[in-house]
C-alpha positions, 0 to 999 in steps of 0.5 A: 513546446520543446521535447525537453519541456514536454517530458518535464511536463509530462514527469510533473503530471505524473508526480501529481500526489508528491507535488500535493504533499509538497504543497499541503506540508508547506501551507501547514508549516506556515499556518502552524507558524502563524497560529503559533506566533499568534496564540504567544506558545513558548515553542512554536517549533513544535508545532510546525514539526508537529504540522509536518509530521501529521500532514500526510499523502492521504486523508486517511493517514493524516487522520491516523498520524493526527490521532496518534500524535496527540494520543502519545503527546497527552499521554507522555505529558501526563506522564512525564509531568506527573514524574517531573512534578512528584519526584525531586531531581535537583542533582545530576544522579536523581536526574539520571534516575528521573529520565530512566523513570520517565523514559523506560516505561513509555518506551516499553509501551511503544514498543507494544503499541507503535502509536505510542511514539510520540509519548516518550518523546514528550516525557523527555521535553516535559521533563527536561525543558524546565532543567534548562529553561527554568520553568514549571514542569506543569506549565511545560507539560501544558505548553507541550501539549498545545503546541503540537494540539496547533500543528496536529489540528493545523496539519489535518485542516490543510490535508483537508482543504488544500489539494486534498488526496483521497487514499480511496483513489490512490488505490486505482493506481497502486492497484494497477501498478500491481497487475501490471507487474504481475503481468510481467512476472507471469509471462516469464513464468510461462516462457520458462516452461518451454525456453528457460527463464532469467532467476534474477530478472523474475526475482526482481520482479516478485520482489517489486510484487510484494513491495506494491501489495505491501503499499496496496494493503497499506493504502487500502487501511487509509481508505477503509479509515476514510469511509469510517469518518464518511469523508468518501464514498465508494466501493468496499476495498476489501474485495480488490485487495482481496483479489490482488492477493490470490492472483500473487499466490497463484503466480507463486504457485505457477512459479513452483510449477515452473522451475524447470522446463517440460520434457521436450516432447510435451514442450513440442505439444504444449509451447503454442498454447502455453504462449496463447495463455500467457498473451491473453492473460497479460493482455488481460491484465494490462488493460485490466490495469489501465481500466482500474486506474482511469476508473473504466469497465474491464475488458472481457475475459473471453479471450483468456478462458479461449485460450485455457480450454485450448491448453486443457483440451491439448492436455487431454490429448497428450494424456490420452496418447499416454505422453504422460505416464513415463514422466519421473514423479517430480515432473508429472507432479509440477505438470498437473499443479501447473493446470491447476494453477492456471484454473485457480487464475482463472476464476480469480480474474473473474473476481477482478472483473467484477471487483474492477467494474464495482471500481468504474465510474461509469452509467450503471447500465454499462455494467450487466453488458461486460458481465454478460460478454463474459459468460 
């Protein structure tokens, strides 16, 4: 194969969930067309729109957007039809009046309860579709509610069935994706203790943090709903995302600590370990990363608690020698939070271990060995 064909390859693979998407959306559209044409609805266009809206990355968010759809589309078509059928608006003015009636409340609802969007929308279909088609409002209300009913249920059957995505196990990459930005973050972090540090790089690195913690909580949701409904089996997420989020406030913390750099002596004293900590922890999380997301056991953490009883026994010497004590306040406060930091990052990589051997798919036996080389 061609170099060029062997990176098209390569970027395909790695867009594995998008092409899913592509593919069950447009199986969807399709289906929902066919049935559609074959039941004889008024408007099929609804329910392919409607198909597509609820075909979703995983399982777990189609089950969502499917149960939002028709809960907002029942609801809207009761409403609007309700609106439409008892209140007369042969004029311009009273249908004015009708839509604001018909219009205000749903959307004041919505706004409360987002799962609710679809109704407004309906109630102006139901509402305004007779106007200009000349048809019942109860036979547009039922009409409504059928079509999007033939592309919600079209929709869902296709995430099922066709190159299903479990947000279950979108988690292992979104996961990773997360621990290895936090590696990056974390190195900077340290390095600026001794040489400075770049503000707008380490400022777009925790920003792109928070954005996949974002999407992590999101896609955890998804997959808490699918053990709901039994449709996976697996470990809790609660922990790992738990987790995931105490190491990022310990990186908030260490960057608090950071800010500028340690008086020169102590950067003379401290640079070595510091530098050993920040290797043995990034690599940690790195291959802590790859391990999450091929669902293997976690490395040991022998190595970043070497190399943190290495800097605190250098920090009981620096005290002892009394470098500490003409240190301005501000200093010494960012000094001490800094090991205190470090501590609290330490028992929360203990917790992903576990959380990520809990995450392996591997013989049962594998386990006790990785927990015993890390005590």
């Amino acid at each position: 194969m061609t170099p060029s064909f062997k990176t098209m390859a390569a970027w395909l693979r790695s867009r594995k969930v998008e092409l899913g998407l592509g593919l069950r959306v447009t199986v969807a559209a399709m289906g929902a067309l066919v049935i559609a044409l074959a039941l004889g609805l008024r408007l099929p266009l609804w329910a392919v729109l409607t198909s597509i809206i609820v075909t979703q990355m995983s399982v777990g968010r189609s089950l969502k957007a499917t149960r939002d759809y028709l809960i907002g589309t029942l609801g809207g078509a009761i409403y609007g039809g309700a609106v439409a059928i008892l209140i007369p608006h042969a004029g311009e003015g009273a249908l004015l009046f009708v839509l604001v009636l018909a219009v205000a409340p749903l959307a004041f609802a919505a706004a409360i309860n987002p799962s609710l969007n679809a109704a407004t929308i309906t109630a102006i279909i139901v509402l305004l579709l007779p106007v200009m088609n000349r048809v019942d409002p109860l036979d547009s209300a039922i009409d409504r509610v059928l079509e999007v009913t033939v592309g919600a249920l079209t929709g869902l059957l296709v995430s099922f069935l066709v190159l299903p995505s479990r947000a279950h196990s979108q988690i292992r990459a979104s996961g990773a994706n997360a621990l290895e930005l936090m590696a990056s973050v974390l190195n900077e972090l340290l390095c600026g203790l001794t040489r400075g540090r770049d503000n707008d790089a380490l400022r777009r690195l925790q920003d792109g943090i928070g954005a996949a913690l974002a999407g992590l909580n999101a896609i955890g949701a998804e997959a808490e709903r699918e053990r709901a409904a039994r449709l996976t089996t697996g470990p809790d997420t609660g922990p790992l995302l738990r987790t995931v989020l105490r190491l990022r406030h310990d990186l908030v913390m260490i960057g608090r600590a950071s800010v500028v750099p340690l008086p020169a002596e102590l950067q003379r004293r401290l640079a070595l370990p510091l530098t050993r900590i920040s290797d043995a922890i990034v690599e940690y999380l790195s291959k802590t990363a790859a391990a999450l997301r091929n669902a293997t056991f976690p490395p040991s953490i022998a190595p970043v608690q070497a190399a943190l009883q290495a800097y605190g026994a250098e920090v009981a010497s620096v005290r002892s020698e009394g470098l500490t004590r003409g240190l301005p306040g501000d200093v010494a406060e960012r000094f001490f939070a800094l090991g205190f930091s470090l501590e609290q990052m330490r028992q929360n990589l203990k917790d992903l271990e576990r959380c990520v051997a809990d995450w392996a798919e591997a013989p049962t036996g594998s386990r006790s060995k990785t927990a015993d080389e890390a005590e």
